[in-house]
N, C-alpha and C positions, 0 to 999 in steps of 0.2 A: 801669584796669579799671572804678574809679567813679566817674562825673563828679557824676553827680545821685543823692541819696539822699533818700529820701520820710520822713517822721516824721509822724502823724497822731497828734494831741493832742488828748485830752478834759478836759487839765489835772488829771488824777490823778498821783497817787506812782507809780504800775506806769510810766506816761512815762519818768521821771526814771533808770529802769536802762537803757529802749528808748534812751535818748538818750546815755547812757553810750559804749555801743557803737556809735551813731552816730557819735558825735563823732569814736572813737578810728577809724572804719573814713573818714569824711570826713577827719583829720588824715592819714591813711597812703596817701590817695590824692587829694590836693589839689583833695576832691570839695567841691561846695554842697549845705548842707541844706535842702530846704523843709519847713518846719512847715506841716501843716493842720489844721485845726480847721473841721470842718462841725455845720451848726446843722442839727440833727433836724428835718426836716421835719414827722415824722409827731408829735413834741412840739405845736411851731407852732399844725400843722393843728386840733388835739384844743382849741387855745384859740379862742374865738373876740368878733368886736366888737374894744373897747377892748380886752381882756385881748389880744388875739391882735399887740397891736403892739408893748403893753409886755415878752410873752412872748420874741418874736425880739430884741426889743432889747435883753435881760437876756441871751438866749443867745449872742448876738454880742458885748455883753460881753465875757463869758466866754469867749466864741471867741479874742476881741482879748491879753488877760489869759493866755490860755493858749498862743497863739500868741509871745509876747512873751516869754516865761519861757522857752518853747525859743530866742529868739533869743537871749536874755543871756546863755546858758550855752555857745553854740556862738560868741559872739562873742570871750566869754572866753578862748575857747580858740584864738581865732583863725583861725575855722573862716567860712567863706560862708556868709548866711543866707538866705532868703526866706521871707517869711511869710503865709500865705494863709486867707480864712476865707469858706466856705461854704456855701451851704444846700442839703441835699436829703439822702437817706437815706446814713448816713454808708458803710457799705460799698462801695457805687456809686459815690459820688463820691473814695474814695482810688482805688478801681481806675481809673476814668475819668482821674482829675488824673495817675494815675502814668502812662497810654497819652499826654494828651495834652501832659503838660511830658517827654517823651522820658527818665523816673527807671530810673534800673539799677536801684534795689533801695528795697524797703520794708520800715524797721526798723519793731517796733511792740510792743506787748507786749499779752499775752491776757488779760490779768487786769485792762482796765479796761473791762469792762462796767458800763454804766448799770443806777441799779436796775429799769427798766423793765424794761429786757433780762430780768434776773435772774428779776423778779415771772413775767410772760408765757411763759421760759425758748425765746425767740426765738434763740438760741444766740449766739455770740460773733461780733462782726465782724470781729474776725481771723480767724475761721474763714473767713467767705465772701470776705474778701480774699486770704488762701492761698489759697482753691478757685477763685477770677474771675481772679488777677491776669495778668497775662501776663511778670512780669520777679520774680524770687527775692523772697520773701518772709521775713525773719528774725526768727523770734517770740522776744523775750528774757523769760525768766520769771524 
């Protein structure tokens, strides 16, 4: 039923239950995970000059760091990985990555909003990825 399962990672704790369920839903159906980790665009943009390269590079970092943490734990377990890190506004590109790697289903969880998000109250991007996506969506709280 699942060959490919989506896991979009900001390297928060809220991850690490989304991935729970991952794992055990890729274990029971001898599906592959792909972790993504997308670099805010609109963060990037807001820096600019020098700053604006040391910015993307610190967040892909932490792309890379967060992308990796979901591989260790799905490898543990014995589970397919793939690990991916990208730039542009992160709700777009989970829905875009899950249309164009052909993913059954997006595990994720609601509760790792960015402070930005929070300050601005631009709402959750699990929300707009429920609302864009085109393949099941499972928000683990």
């Amino acid at each position: 039923m699942y060959d490919d399962l989506l896991v979009p990672t900001d390297g928060s704790e809220a991850v690490d239950r989304a991935l729970e369920h991952a794992i055990r839903l890729a274990s029971d159906h001898d599906a592959t995970i792909h972790a993504l980790y997308v670099v805010d665009r609109r963060i990037a943009t807001a820096s600019s000059g020098e700053l604006h390269d040391e910015v993307v590079a610190d967040l892909e970092s932490q792309g890379e760091a967060a992308v990796g943490a979901v591989a260790d734990r799905a490898e543990e377990a014995g589970v397919d990985v793939e690990t991916h890190v990208v730039e542009g506004t992160p709700d777009t590109e989970i829905v875009d990555y899950a249309d164009e790697h052909g993913i059954d289903v997006i595990v994720m969880s609601p509760e790792g909003k960015s402070p930005r998000e929070r300050i601005r109250s631009l709402g959750s991007v699990s929300d707009r990825v429920a609302d864009d996506a085109s393949v099941p969506v499972f928000l683990i709280k």
